[in-house]
N, C-alpha and C positions, 0 to 999 in steps of 0.2 A: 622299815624302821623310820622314823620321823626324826627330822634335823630343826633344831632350833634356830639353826644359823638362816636368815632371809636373803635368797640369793637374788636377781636379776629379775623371777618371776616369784612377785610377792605374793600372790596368791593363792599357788601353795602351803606354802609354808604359815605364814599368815591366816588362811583362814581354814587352817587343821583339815582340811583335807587329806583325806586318809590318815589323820591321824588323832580320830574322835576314841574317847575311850569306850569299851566295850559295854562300859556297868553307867549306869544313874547317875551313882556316886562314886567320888574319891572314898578308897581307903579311907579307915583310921589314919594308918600312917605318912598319906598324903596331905590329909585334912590339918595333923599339927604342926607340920612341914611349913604351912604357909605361913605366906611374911603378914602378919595381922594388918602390915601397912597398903594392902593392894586396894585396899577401896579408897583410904585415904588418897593413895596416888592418883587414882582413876578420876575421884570427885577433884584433883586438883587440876588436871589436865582439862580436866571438862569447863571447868570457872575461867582456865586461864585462855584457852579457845574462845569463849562467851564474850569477854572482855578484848579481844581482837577478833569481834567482829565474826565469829564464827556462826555458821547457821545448821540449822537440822540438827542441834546436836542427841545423839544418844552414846546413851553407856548399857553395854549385853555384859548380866553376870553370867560366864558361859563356865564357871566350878561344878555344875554338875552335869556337863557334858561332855568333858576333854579336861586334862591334867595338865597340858601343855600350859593354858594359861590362864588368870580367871576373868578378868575385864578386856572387855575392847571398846575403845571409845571410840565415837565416828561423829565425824564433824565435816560439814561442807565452809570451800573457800569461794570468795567470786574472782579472785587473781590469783597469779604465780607469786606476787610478791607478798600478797595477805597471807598464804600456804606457808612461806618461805618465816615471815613474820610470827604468825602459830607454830610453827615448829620451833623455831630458836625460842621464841618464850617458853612453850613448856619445856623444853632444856633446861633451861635457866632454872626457873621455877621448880622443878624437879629435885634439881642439883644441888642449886643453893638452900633452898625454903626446908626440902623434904630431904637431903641427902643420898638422893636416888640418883645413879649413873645409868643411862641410854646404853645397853647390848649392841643395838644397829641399827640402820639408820638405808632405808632404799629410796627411790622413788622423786630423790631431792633437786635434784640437777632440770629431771622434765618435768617437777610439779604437776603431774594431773594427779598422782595418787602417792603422798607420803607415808612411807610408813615407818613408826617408832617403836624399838623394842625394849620395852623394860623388861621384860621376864615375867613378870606377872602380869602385866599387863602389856595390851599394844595398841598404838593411837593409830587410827586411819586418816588422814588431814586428804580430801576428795576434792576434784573439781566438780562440775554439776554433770557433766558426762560421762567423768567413771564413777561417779558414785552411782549413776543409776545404771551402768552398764555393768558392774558387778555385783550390787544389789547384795551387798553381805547382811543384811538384816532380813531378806529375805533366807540367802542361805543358812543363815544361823537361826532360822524361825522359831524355834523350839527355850532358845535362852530367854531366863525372864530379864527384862528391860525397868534397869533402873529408874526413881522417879527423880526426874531433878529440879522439881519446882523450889525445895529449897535452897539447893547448891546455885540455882540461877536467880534467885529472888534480887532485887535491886541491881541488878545488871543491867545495862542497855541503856 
């Protein structure tokens, strides 16, 4: 059985190991379940990254391959404090702007690999060492990868 709660080791849980859904696709009944705001949040998280300096960014629609959740945003920091920085902004941002509350929150204290849980979504905030040492766009090879030339247009 698969636990939404992200415990000590986020990478279970996190990146649905063993807990890929069986079929393609979600149900019917899963499909009208979702909150129509998950990409919105996902595009927002990703612009508010962009905007503090965040690098590599991608967004994996992973809806047809696990029910657990449907975006993962993954972004590289070059400090603990820029890490520390993206995460409390997409907070904020989330919160205020979108009305979306944070589930849980790992990874924050040693900053090499944040991880943020909205439920429908979940942000990876990486240093340059774990992101290439866990390589979840490798693991998740299979989601198609959002485009975000216009969610980042006039940034930078």
């Amino acid at each position: 059985m698969c636990s939404r709660a992200i415990g000590t080791a986020p990478v279970a849980a996190s990146t649905g190991k063993g807990c890929v859904a069986k079929s393609k696709t979600k149900s019917a009944a899963v499909a009208l379940a979702e909150p129509p705001q998950s990409l919105e949040l996902a595009l927002a998280a990703v612009r508010t990254a962009a905007e503090n300096r965040g690098r590599d960014l991608v967004l994996l629609d992973l809806r047809e391959l696990t029910a657990i959740f449907d975006y993962f945003v993954i972004v590289t920091g070059t400090s603990r404090r820029q890490l520390h920085a993206m995460s409390e902004e997409i907070d904020r941002v989330l919160q205020d702007d979108l009305g979306d509350r944070r589930l849980g929150i790992e990874g924050y204290v040693e900053s090499r690999w944040i991880v943020l849980d909205y439920g429908s979504i979940v942000i990876h905030l990486f240093d340059d060492e774990a992101r290439s040492y866990y390589d979840l766009e490798n693991l998740w090879a299979e989601a198609k990868r959002v485009d975000l030339t216009a969610t980042l247009a006039g940034i930078r």
